[in-house]
N, C-alpha and C positions, 0 to 999 in steps of 0.2 A: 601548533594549536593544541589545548590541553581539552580533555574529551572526557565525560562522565558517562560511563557504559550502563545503562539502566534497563538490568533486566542481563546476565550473565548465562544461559543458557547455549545452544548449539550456533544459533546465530550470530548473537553478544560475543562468543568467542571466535568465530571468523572475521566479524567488526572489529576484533581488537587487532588481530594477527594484519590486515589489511589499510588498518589506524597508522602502524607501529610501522607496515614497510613504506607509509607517505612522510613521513619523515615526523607524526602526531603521539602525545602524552596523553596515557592515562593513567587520571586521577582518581577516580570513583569505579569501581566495580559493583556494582549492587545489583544484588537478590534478595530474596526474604531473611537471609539469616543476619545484615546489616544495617546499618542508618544511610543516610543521605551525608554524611561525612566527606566534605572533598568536594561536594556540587557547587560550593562557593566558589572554588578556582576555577571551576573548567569556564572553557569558552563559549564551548556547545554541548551537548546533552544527546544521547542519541537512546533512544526508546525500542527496545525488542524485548518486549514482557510478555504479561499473560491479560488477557482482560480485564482481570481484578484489580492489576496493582496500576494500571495505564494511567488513569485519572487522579488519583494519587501523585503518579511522579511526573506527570506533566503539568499538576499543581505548582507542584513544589519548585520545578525551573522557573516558572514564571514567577514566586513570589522572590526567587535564589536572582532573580535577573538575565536568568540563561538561557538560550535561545536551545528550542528542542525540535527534535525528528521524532517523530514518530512511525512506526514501524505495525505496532502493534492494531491487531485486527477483535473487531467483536465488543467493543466497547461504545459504538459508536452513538448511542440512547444520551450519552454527555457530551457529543461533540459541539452543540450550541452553545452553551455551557464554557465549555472550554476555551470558544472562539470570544466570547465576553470575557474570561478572564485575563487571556490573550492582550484584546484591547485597552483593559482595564490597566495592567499592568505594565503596558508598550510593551512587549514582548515579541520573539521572533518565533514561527508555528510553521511547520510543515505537517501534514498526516497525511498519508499514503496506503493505499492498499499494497503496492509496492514497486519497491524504488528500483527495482531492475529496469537498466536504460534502456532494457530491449522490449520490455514490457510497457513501459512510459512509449515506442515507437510503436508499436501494437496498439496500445490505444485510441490512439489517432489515428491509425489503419482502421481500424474497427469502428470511428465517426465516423470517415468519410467513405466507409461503403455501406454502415447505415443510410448515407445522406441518399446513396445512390441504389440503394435495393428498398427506400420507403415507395418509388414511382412506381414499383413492379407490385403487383396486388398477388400473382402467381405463386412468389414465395411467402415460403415462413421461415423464421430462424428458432433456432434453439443451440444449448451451451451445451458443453461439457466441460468439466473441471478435473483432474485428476491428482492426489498429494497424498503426502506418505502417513499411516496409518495413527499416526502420532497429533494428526493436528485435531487441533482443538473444535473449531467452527466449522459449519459445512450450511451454502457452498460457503468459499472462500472469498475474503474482499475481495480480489480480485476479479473474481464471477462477476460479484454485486457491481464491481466499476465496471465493465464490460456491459452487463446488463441496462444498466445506467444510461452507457453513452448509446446504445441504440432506440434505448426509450425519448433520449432528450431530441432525436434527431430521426424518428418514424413516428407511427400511430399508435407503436405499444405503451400502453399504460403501466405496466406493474410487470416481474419477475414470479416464478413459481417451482416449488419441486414440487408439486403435486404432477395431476395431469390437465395443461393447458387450457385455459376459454381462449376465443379467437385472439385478444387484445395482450394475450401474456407469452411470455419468453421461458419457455422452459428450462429448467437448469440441471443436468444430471450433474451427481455428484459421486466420486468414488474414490477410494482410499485405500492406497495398494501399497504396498512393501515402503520401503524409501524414496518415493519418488518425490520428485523437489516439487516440480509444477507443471503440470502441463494444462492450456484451453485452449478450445477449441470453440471455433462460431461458427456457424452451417447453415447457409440457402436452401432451402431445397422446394425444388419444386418436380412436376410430374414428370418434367426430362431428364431435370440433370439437377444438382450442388454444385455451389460455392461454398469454398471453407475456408479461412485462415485461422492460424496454429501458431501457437507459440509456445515453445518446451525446451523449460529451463533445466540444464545439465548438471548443476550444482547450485550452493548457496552463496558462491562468490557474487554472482551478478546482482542478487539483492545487496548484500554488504557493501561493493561496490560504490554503488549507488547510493546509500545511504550515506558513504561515508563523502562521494562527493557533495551530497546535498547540506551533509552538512561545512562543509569546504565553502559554500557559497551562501548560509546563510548569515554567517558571524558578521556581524555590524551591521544586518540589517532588523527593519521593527515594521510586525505585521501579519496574516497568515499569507505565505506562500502554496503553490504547488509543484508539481517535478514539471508540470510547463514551463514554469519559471526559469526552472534550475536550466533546465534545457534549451530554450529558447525557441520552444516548439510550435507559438505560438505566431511566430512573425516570419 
């Protein structure tokens, strides 16, 4: 499979190292100092940029034919947008807060004990996010999907770093040395907490993931999600 790395930075370069030991070709390495040269060959497109350049290059696979991953967080004000050019162009779309498989089982951990801490009125939940000093966005997509799947599945309306009304989910945020990723989601009521946790070791498990996801989307047309890829869903 021939792979267009878009977006060459810390990640981009463990995508590539993890590409190269699945038996996969890269074509394209692109950052700000190159073109889009070489996106014609690849098969699939894998996205780990910065905000700025995401919509740009997830452009430009769909008008190239190439089915993309996307990775990159903070851009999401053109996701509609994208999802129409997507269609417009039969295109293949994945976008992810991220593609860590253990993260994608987290998840789904984190609906189904929203499903079951919405009966209890006693608690309240709130996040914590924790990543290395470097990152861009705060919180992190990944917060924001977490956030998400509690709201879609209790009484919470909206997410906040401020300090909480009854109807919102607090989100601390913090930014410490190199750490990759750590969240946290917490019950708490006047007894006791509920917490599940998920802390990611290094940056393999994102790359990982990405690069299966994109393993699983060549030859298909549509937007997917890492349920898909996973089959998490059945």
């Amino acid at each position: 499979m021939k792979i267009a790395l878009l977006g060459y930075g810390k990640m981009g370069q463990v995508i590539e190292r993890i590409a190269l030991e699945r038996g996969h070709e890269i074509v394209l390495k692109k950052d700000e100092f190159n073109t889009y040269d070489g996106l014609s060959e690849a098969d699939v497109a894998i996205d780990f940029s910065v905000p700025t350049a995401a919509v740009s290059n997830i452009s430009n696979c769909f008008h190239a034919n190439v089915p993309v991953i996307s990775g990159t967080t903070g851009w999401l004000e053109h996701y509609d947008e994208m999802l129409a050019l997507c269609k417009e162009k039969n295109g293949g779309f994945i976008s992810s807060s991220n593609f860590s498989l253990g993260v994608n089982i987290f998840f789904e951990l984190n609906e189904y004990l929203a499903k079951i801490m919405s009966k209890f009125d006693s608690y309240s939940v709130d996040m914590e996010e924790i990543h290395h000093t470097q990152k861009l966005d705060a919180p992190s997509g990944t917060a924001i999907s977490l956030a998400k799947g509690v709201i879609e599945n209790s009484s919470y309306t909206n997410w906040t770093l401020e300090n909480p009304e009854p109807n919102q989910i607090h989100i601390e945020t913090k930014r410490i040395g190199t750490v990759p990723g750590t969240h946290t989601v917490t019950y708490n009521s006047a007894v006791d907490a509920i917490e599940i946790k998920h802390t990611a070791h290094n940056r393999e498990g994102f790359a990982l993931g990405a690069v299966i996801a994109a393993e699983w989307i060549v030859g298909k047309h549509g937007v997917f999600t890492m349920k898909d890829v996973l089959d998490l869903d059945k």
